[in-house]
C-alpha positions in Angstrom: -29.7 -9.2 -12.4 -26.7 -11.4 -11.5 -26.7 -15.1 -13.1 -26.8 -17.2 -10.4 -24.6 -20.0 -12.2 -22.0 -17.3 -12.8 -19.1 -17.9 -10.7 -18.8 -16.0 -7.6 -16.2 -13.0 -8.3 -14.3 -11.2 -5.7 -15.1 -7.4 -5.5 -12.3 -5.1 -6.6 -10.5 -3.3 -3.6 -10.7 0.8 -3.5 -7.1 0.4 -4.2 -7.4 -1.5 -7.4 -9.3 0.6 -8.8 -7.6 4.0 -8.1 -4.8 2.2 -9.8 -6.9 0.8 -13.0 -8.0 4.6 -13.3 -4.6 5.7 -12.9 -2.6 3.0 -15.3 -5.6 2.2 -17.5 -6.5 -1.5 -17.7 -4.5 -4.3 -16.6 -2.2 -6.2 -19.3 -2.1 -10.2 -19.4 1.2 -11.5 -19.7 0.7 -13.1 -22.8 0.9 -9.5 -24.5 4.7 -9.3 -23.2 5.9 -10.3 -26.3 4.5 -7.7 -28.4 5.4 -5.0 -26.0 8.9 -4.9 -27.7 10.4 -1.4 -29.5 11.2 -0.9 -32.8 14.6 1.0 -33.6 13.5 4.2 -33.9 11.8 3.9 -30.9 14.5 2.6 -29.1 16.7 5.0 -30.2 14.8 7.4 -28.5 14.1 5.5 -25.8 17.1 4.7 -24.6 19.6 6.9 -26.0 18.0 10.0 -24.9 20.5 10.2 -21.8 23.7 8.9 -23.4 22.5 11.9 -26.5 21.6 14.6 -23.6 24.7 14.4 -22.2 25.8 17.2 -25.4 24.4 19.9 -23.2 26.3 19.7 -19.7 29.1 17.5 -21.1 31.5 20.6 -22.8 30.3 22.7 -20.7 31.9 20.6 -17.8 35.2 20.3 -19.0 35.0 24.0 -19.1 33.6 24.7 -15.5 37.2 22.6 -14.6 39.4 24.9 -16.8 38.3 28.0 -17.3 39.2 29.2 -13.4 42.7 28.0 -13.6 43.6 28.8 -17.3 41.1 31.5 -18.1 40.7 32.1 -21.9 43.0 29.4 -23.1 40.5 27.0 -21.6 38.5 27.7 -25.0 41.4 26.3 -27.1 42.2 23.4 -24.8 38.5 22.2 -25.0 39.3 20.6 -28.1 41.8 18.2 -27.3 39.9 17.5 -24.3 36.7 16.7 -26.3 39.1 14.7 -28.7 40.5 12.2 -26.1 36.9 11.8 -25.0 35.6 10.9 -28.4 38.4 8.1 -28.6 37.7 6.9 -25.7 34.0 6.9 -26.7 35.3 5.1 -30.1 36.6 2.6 -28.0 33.4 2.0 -26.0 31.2 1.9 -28.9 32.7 -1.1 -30.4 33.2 -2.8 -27.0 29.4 -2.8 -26.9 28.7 -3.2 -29.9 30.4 -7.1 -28.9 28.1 -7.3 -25.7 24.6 -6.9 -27.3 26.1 -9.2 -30.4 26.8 -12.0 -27.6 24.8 -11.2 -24.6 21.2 -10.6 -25.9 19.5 -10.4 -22.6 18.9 -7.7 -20.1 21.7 -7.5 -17.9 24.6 -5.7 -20.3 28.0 -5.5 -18.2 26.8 -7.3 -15.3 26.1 -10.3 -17.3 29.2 -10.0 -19.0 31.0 -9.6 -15.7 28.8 -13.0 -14.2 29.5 -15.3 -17.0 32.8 -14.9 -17.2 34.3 -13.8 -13.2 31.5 -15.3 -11.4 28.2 -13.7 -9.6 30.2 -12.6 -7.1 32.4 -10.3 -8.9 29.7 -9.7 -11.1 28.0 -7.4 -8.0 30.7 -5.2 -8.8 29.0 -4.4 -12.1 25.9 -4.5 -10.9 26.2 -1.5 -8.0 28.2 0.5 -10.6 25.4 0.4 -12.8 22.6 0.6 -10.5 24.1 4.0 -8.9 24.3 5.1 -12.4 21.3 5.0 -13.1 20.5 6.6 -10.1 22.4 9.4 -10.4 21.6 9.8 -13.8 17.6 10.7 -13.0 18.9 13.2 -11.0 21.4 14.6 -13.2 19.3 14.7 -16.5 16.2 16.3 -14.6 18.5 19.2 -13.2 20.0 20.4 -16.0 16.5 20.2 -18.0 15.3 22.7 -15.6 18.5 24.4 -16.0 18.0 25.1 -19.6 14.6 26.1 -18.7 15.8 28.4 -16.5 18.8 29.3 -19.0 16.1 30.6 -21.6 14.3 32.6 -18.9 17.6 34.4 -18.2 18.2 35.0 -21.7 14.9 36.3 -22.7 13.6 38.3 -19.8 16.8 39.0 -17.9 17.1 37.9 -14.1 13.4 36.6 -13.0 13.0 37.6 -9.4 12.3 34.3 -7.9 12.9 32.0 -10.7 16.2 30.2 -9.9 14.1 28.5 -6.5 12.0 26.3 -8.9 15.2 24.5 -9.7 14.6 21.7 -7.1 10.5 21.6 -7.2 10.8 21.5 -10.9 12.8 19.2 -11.1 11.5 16.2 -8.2 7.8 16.8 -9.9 9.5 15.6 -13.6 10.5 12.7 -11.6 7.4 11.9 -10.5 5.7 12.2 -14.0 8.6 9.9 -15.6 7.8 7.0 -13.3 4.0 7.3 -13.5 4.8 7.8 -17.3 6.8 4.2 -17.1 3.9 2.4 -14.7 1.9 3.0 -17.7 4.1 0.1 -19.3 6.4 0.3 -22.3 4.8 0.7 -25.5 3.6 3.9 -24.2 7.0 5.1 -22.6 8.3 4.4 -26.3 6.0 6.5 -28.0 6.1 9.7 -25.6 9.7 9.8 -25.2 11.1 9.2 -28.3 10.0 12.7 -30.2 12.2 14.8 -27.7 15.4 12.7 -28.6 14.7 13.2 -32.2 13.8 17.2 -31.2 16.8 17.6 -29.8 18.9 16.3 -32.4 17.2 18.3 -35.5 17.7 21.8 -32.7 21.1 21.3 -32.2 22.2 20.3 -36.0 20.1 22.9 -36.8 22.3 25.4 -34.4 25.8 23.7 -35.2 24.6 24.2 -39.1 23.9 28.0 -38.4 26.7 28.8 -36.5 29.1 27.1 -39.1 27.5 29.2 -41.6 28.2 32.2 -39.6 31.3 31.7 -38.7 32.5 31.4 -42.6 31.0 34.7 -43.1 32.5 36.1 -40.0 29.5 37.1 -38.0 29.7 34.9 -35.1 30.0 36.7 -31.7 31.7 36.2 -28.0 30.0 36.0 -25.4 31.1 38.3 -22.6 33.2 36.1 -20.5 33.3 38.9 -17.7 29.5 39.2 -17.5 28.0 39.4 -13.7 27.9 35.3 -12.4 30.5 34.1 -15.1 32.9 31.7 -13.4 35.9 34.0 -12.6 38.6 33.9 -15.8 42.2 32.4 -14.3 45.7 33.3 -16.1 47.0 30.7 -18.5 50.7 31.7 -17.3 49.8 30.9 -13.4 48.5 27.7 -14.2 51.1 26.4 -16.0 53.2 27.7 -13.6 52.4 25.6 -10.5 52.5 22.5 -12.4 48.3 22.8 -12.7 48.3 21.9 -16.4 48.3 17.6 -16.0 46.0 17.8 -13.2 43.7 20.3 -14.8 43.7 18.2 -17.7 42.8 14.9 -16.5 39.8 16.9 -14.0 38.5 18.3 -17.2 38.3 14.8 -19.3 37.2 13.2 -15.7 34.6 15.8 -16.0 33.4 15.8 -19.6 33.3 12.0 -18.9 29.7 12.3 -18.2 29.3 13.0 -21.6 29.5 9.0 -22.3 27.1 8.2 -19.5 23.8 6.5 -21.2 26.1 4.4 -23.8 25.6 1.3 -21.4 21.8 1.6 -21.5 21.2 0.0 -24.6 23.0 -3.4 -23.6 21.4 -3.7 -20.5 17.9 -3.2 -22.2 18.6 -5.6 -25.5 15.7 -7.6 -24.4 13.0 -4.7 -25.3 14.6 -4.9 -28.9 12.5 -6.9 -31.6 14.1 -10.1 -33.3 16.9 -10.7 -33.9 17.6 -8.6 -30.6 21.4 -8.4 -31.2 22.1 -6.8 -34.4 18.8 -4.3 -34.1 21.0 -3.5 -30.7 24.3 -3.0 -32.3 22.8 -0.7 -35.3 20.9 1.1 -32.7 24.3 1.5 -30.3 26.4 2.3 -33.6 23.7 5.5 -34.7 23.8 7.0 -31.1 27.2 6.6 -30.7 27.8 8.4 -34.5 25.0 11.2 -33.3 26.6 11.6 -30.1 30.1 12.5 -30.8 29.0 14.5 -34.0 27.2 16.5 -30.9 29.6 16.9 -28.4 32.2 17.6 -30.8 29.8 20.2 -32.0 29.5 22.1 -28.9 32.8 22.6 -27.9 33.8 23.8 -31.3 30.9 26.3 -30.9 32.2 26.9 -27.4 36.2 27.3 -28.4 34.8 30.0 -31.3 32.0 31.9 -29.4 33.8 31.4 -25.9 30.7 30.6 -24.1 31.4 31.0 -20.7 30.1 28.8 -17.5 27.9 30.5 -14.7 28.5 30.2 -11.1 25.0 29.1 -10.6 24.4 27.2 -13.4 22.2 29.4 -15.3 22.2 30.5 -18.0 24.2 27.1 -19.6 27.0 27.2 -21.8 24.7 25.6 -24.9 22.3 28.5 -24.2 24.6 31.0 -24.7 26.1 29.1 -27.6 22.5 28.7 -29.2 21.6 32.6 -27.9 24.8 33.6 -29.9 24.5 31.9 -32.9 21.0 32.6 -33.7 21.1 36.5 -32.5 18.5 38.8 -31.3 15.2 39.5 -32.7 12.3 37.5 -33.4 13.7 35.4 -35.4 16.5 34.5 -32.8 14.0 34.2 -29.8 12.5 31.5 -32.0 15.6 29.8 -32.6 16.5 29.7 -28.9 13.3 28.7 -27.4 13.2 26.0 -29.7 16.6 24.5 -28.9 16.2 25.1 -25.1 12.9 23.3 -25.0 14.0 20.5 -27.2 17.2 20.6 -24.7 14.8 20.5 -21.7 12.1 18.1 -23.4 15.5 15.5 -24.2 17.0 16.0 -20.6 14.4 15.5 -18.8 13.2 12.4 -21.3 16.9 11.1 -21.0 16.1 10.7 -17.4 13.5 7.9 -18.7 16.4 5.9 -19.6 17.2 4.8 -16.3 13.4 3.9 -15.7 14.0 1.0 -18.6 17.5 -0.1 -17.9 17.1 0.0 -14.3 14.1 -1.9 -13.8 15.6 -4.8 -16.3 19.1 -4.7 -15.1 17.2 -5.0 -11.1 15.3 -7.6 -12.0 18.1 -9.7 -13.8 20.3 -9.6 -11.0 17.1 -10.6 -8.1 16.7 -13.4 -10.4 20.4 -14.3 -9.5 19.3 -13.7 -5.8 21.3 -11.0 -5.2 18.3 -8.2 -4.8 15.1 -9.0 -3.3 12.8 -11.1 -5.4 10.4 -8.6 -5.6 12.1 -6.7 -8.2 11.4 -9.5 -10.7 7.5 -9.0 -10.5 5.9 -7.5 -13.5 3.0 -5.1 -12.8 -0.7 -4.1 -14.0 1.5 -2.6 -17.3 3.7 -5.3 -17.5 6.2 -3.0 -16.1 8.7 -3.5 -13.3 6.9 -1.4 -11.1 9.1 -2.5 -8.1 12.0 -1.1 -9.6 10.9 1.8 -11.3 9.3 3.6 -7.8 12.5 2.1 -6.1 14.6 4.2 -8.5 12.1 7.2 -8.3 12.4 7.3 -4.2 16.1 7.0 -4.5 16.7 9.7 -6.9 14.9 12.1 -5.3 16.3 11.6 -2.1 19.4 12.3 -3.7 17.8 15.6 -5.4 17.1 16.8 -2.3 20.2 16.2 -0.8 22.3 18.1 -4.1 19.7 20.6 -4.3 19.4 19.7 -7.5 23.2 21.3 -8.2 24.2 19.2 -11.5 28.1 20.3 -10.6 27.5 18.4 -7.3 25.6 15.6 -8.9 28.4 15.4 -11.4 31.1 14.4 -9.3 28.5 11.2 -8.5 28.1 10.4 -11.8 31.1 9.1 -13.7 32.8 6.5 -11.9 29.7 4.1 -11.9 29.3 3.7 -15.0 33.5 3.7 -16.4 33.5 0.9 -13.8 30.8 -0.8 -16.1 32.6 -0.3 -19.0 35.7 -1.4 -16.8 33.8 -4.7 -16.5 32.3 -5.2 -19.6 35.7 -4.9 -21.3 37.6 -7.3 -19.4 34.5 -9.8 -19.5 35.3 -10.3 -22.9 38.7 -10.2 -23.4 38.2 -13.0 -21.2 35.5 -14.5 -23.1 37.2 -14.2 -26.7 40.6 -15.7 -24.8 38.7 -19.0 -24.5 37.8 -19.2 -27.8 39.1 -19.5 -31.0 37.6 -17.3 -33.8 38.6 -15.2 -36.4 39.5 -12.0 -35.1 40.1 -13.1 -32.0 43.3 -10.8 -31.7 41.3 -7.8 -32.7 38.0 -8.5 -30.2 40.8 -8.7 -27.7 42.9 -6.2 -28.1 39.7 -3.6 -28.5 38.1 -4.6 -25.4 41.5 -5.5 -23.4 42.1 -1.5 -24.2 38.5 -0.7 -23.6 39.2 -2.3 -19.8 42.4 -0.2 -19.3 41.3 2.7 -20.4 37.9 2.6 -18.8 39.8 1.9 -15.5 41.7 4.4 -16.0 39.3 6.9 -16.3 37.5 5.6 -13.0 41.4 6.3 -11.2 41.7 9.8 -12.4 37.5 10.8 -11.5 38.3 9.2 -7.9 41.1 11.2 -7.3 40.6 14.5 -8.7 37.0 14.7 -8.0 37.5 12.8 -4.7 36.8 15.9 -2.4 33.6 17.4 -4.4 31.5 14.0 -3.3 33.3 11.2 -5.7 34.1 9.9 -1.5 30.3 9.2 -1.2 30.4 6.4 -4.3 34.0 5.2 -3.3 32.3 4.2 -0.1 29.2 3.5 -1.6 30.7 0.7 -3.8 32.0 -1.5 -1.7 29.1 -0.9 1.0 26.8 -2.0 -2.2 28.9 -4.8 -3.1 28.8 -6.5 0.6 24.9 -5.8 0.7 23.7 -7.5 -2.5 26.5 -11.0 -1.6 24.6 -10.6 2.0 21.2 -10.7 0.7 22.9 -13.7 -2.2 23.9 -15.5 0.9 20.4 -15.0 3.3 18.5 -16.4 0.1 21.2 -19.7 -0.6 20.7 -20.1 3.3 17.3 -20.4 3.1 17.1 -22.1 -0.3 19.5 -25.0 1.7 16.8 -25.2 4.9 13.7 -25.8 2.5 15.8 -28.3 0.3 16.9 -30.5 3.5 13.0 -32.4 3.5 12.7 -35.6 4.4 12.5 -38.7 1.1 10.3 -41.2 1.2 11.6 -44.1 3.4 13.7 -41.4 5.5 13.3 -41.6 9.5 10.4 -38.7 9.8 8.4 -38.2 13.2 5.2 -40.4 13.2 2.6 -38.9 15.5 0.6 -41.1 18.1 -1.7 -38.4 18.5 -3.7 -34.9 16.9 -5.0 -32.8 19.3 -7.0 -29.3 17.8 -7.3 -26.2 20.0 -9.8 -23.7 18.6 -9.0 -20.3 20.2 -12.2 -18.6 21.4 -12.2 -15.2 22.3 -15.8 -14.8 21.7 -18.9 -17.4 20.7 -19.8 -16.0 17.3 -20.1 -17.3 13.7 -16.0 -17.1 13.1 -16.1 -19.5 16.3 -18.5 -21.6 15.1 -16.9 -22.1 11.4 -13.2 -23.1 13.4 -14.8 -25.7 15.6 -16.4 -27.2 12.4 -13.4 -27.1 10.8 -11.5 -28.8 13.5 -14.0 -31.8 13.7 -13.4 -32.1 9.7 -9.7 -32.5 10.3 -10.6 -35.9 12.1 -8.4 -35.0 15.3 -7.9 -37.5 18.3 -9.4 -34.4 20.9 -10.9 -31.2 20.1 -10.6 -28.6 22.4 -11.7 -24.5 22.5 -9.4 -22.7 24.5 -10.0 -19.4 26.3 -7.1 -17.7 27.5 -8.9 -15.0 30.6 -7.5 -11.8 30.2 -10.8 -10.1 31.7 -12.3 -12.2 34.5 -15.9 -10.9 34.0 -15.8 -11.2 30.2 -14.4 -14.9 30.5 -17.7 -15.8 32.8 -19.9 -14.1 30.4 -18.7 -16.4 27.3 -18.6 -19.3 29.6 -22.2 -18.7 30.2 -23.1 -17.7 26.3 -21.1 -20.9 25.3 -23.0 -23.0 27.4 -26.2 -21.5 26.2 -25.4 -21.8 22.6 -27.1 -24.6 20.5 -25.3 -26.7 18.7 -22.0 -26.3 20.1 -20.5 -29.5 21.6 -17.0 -28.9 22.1 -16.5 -27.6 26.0 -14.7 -24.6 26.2 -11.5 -24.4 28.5 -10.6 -21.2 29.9 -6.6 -20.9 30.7 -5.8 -17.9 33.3 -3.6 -15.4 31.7 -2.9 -12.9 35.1 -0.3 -11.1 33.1 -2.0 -10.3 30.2 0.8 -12.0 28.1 -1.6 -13.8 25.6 1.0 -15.1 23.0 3.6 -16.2 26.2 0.5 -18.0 27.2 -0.6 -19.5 24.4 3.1 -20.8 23.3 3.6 -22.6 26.9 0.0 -24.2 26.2 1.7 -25.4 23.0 5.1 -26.7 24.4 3.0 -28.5 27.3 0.6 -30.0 25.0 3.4 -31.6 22.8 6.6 -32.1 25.5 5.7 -35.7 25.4 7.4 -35.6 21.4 4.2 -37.9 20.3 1.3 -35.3 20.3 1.0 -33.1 17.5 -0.7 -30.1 17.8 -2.9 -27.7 15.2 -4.2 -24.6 16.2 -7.1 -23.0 14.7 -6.9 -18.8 15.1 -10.2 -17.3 13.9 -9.5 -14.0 12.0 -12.3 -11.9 11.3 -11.6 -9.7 8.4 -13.1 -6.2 7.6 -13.1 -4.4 4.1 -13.9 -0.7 5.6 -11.3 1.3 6.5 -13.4 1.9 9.7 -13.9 -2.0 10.6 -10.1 -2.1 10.3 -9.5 1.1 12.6 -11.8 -0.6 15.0 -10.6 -4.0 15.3 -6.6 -5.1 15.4 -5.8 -8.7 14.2 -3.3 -10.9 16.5 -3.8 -14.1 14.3 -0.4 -13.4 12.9 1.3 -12.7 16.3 0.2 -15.7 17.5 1.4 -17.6 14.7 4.9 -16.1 14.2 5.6 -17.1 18.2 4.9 -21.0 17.4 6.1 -20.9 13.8 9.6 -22.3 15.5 7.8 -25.1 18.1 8.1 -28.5 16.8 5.3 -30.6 16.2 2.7 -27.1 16.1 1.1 -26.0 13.1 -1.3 -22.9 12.9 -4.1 -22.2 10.5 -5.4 -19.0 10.4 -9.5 -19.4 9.2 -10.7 -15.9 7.7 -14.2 -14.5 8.4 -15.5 -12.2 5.9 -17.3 -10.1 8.6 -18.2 -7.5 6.2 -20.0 -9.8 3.6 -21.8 -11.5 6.5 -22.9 -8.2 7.5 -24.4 -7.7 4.4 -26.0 -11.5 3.9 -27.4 -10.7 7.0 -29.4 -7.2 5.9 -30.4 -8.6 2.9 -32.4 -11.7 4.3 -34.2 -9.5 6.7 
């Protein structure tokens, strides 16, 4: 039996509770602080996309030259891969700056704000936002590619198999952000095995191959196999001047390997104390484990020739893996396990994006350049906003690519060398203004970081300009003008609420309060508004019936005279035209056009928790209230009915 002296709680909605069975229970804020990762958490966490990139990110650079060059694409991959460990050299310590001086959420675009201003700061933010974007969809499509790869390479062509590529792939998407609506502490502790999977599978296949390739048993794969990319001539390429242009379309292209390096700054705030230097030790291991990876692979792939596939499948760190571990059981072990571990860290490395983007979203809505919603925490302490913004958004795009990671790839670089573009020239900027020791060296790293970075942005515009790179070259600035719009609709408004009047300004004193009460009917809603209105002390009270239906209006004219109790008379305004809200806002405007009556108007809304009271009844409390909002001298209450829990008083006193 309820306690009567209990205070009266509100029932839980249907939807409410579908959600508390679906997230678990709900998290108090208070508990925000301890919902911070550890390092080896956040190593796997967060570096699971910038690590994942080792299984597409060789094989790229490949897919660019092994059409125009043929075999001697397999000996240029290492200079290739070289210049992209440099320039990943460079990046490491440019970062490992930001999260030392900027330990909140934000990363580049905070970078870029304090030091250029919010407005050039957006340019930061889009670049990183479309990463991430892109990023979902490019880690969950190759996952399913590698498990697609091992299919291929075990059981031979499945009839049917390649079709899951796009299904498989949109329902990971959806299990990553209910994964993340969970809240973080639990996000840390799935996702951080597969990063730590992947890295013992692949060491444990760079190991074996080194082994075997002292010994002199490591094969070649069969670069003329059935759905290989087509093998060009070194001689023609050359020839036509290809060879720069190939070159800098490869290292555009094995760019992607350095995607996810940027997600650690812009998450430093889910780091435990002291944020910064647990950051930077953090940044400095995945940046080691990353190029030990990808230099890995394409050493594997310039000895065992491991060739791309038209489609996609089977992937050039299959084959590698497949080659290096032979046939048998023994080998079909080894395979499967580096192909799931690939899979399990791909499609984990697409949880990445569900911290950074959420954060990074948030940061800049609090800067009022993305809707303020994004900076609401949810029943996990999550961003949900963000993180089912980012799921929608990705698979639109997965749908749209078919889930093609060569596609997706040509979207993918040029956001987020545009954020290391930024980040580097915030803080050559910021060390300028400052004197410190080793100032000149903090300069000169990030001042080449900048160039460099931009750079790399130039060449993937231009020589991946036709295959899509157009969309985010458009995008960008489309992106940039939108968030400074929305900056400028929220100043706008900021400015209109400010401009109140002070004490002892000139403000409009009122002669005279008049309350309408609209009636539509004479029931206990009714009633409760014309008691209100007398509490409200008005000069006149008035209940106003606006005839739509001529037999209905004599019908309540009668019933309100009949009524008990009810002393206000009822006026009943003709509304021939069935306009009721043109109606009722000339009633308004005549009421106060002598500038000395001031108006309230009392809308009974009669509320239903059912789904079928709701079917059965539409509301137009908040019609009539958005046409007076902008009359001067009117102001609209809205009185709620519970008709529902009326209902149910009702049955239970008879």
């Amino acid at each position: 039996m309820a306690d009567p002296a209990a205070p009266l709680q509100p029932p839980d909605r249907p939807a409410y509770r579908l959600k508390r069975l679906l997230l678990g229970p709900p998290l108090v804020t208070e508990r925000i602080r301890r919902e911070k990762l550890g390092n080896p958490a956040a190593l796997g966490v967060l570096a699971s996309d910038c690590i994942s990139s080792t299984a597409y990110g060789s094989e790229e650079m490949l897919r660019v030259l092994v059409p125009v060059i043929g075999v001697a694409a397999f000996s240029l991959i290492l200079p290739v891969t070289g210049a992209i460990l440099l320039v990943l050299l460079l990046v490491t310590l440019c970062y490992s700056d930001v999260v030392m001086i900027y330990t909140r959420a934000g990363g580049s675009y905070v970078v870029a704000r304090e030091n250029f201003g919010p407005d050039i700061a957006q340019i930061a933010s889009v670049a990183l936002l479309v990463d991430y974007i892109v990023t979902v969809a490019v880690q969950v499509s190759a996952g399913t590619n590698a498990i697609i790869s091992f299919a291929h390479l075990v059981g031979g062509t499945w009839t049917g198999i390649d079709h899951l590529q796009l299904p498989l792939s949109a329902l990971v998407i959806l299990i990553l952000a209910y994964g993340n609506l969970r809240g973080l502490r639990e996000a840390g502790r799935v996702f951080m095995v597969p990063a730590y999977l992947f890295i013992v599978a692949v060491g444990l296949m760079l190991v074996v191959g080194v082994v075997r390739g002292l010994t002199g048993r490591l094969p070649h794969a069969d670069v003329h196999a059935a759905g290989a990319v087509p093998l060009g001539t070194s001689g023609s390429g050359w020839l036509y001047g290809a060879s720069l242009f190939i070159v800098l379309r490869s290292f555009a292209n094995g760019g992607s390997s350095l995607t996810g390096l940027e997600a650690i700054s812009n998450s430093v705030s889910v780091f435990r104390d002291p944020k910064g230097h647990n950051a930077r030790r953090t940044l400095i291991t995945m940046s080691c484990i990353l190029g030990t990876l990808v230099l890995g692979v394409s050493a594997l792939a310039h000895f065992t020739h491991a060739i791309p596939y038209r489609d996609g499948t089977p992937t050039v760190l299959a084959q590698e893996a497949h080659l290096v571990f032979g046939n048998g059981v023994v080998g079909a072990l080894g395979l499967a396990f580096v192909q799931l571990a690939t899979a399990l860290i791909l499609y984990t490395g697409a949880n990445t994006p569900f911290t950074g983007f959420p954060f990074l979203a948030s940061f800049v809505a609090e800067d009022r350049f993305l809707p303020r919603q994004l900076t609401r925490r949810g029943h996990r302490l999550a961003f949900s906003n963000g993180i089912i913004a980012l799921a929608v958004v990705a698979l639109a795009l997965l749908v749209v690519t078919e889930a093609n990671v060569d596609r997706l790839v040509a979207l993918y670089a040029i956001g987020v060398f545009t954020a290391f573009t930024m980040a580097g020239a915030g803080l050559t900027a910021y060390h300028l203004r400052r004197r410190e020791p080793g100032r000149s060296w903090k300069v000169a790293v990030n001042l080449t970081t900048a160039a460099v970075s931009a750079a790399v942005v130039l060449i993937f515009g231009i020589t991946k300009f036709t295959e899509g790179a157009w969309l985010v070259v458009v995008v960008f600035p489309l992106g940039v003008w939108a968030l400074i719009r929305i900056n400028r609709e929220y100043r706008a408004e900021a400015a209109a609420l400010e401009a109140v009047p002070r004490p002892g300004d000139d403000v409009p004193r009122w002669r005279r309060h008049v309350v309408f009460v609209l009636a539509d009917t004479i029931d206990l809603a009714t009633v409760k508004a014309l008691r209100y209105a007398h509490e409200l002390r008005p000069d006149e009270v008035r209940a106003v019936h606006f005839m739509v239906d001529e037999s209905h209006a004599r019908r309540l004219m009668a019933r309100w005279e009949a009524t008990a109790g009810v002393t206000v008379a009822l006026e009943v305004v003709a509304c021939p035209d069935r306009r009721l809200r043109h109606a009722v806002m000339e009633l308004a405007a005549r009421t106060t056009e002598d500038g000395q009556t001031a108006l309230t108007l009392l809308v009974p809304r009669r509320t239903y928790t059912s789904p079928l009271g709701k079917l059965l009844h539409r509301g137009t409390a908040e019609s009539l209230a958005r046409v007076l909002e902008h009359l001067p001298g009117v102001a609209v209450t809205i009185l709620p009915f519970a008709v529902s829990l009326a209902a149910r008083e009702s049955e239970a006193t008879e």
